[in-house]
C-alpha positions in Angstrom: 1.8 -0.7 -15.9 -0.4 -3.4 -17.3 1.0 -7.1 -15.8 0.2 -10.6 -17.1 0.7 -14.1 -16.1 2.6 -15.9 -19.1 4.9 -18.5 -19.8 8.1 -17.9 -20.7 10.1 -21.0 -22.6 13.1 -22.5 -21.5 14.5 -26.1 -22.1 16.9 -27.5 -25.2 15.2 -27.4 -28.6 12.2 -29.8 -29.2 12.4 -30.5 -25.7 10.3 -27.4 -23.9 9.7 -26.9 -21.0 7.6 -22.6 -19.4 8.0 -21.2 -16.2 4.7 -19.3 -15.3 5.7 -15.7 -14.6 4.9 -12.3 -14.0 5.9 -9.7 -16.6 4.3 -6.5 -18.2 2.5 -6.5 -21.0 5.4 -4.7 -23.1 8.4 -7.2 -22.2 9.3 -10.0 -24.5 8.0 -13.3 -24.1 11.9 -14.5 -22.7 13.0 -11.2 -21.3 12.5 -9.8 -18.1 10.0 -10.6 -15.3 8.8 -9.7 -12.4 8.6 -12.6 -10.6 8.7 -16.6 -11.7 5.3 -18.7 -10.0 5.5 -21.6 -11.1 7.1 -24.3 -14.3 5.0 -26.5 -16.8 6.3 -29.2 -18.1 4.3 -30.7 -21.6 5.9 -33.8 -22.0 5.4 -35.1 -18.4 2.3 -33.0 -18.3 3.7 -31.8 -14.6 2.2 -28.4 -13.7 3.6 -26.6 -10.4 2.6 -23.7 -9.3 2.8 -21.9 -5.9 -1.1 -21.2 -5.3 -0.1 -18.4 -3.0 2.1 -16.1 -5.3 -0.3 -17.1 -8.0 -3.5 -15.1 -5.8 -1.7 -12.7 -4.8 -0.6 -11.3 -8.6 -4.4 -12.2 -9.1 -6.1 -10.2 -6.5 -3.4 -7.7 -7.5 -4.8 -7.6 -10.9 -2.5 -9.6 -13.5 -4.1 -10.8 -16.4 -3.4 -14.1 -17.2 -3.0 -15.7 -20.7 -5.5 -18.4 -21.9 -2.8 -21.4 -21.5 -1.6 -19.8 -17.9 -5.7 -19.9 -16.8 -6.7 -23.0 -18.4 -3.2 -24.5 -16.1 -4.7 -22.6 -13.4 -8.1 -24.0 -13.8 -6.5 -27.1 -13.5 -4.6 -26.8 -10.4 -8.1 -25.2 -8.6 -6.5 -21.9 -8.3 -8.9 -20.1 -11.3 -11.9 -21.6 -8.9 -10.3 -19.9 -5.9 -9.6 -17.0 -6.9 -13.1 -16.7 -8.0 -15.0 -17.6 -5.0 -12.5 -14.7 -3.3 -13.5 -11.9 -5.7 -17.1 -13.3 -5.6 -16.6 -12.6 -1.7 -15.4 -9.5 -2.0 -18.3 -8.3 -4.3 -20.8 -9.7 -2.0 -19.0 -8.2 1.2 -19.4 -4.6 0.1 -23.0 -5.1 -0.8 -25.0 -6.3 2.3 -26.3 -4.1 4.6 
């Protein structure tokens, strides 16, 4: 099962608003998910997302989209979750 980060729209028309969620690949871009991390707001440009549920799908291996990492980015989580796997990597190789 291949799992992505996304946003899904919600909000009246010409007023949107995304929740950042977990789906699979194959679901439609409104329809089911697996688990809602966080809401984006455009207008206010008010990004929430819960940095814990967001490295955990991570380090579980969900891909994100380009908009979901570049919000990611901007909250620091991209950077975290980086230094983690960079870790990780490093961890296993000393001796």
């Amino acid at each position: 099962m291949s799992v992505r980060m996304r946003l899904k729209r919600i909000g009246k028309k010409k007023q949107p608003q995304y929740r950042v969620v977990v789906a699979e690949a194959r679901c439609p871009r409104d329809g089911r998910f697996i688990e809602a991390v966080g809401h984006y707001d455009p207008k206010n440009s008010a990004i929430t997302i819960k940095e814990e549920k967001a490295l955990y799908w991570l380090s579980c291996g969900a891909q994100p989209t380009e908009t979901v990492r570049s919000l990611l980015r901007k909250k620091g989580i991209w950077d975290k979750f980086q230094e983690m796997t960079r870790e990780k990597k490093e961890g296993g190789v000393k001796i």
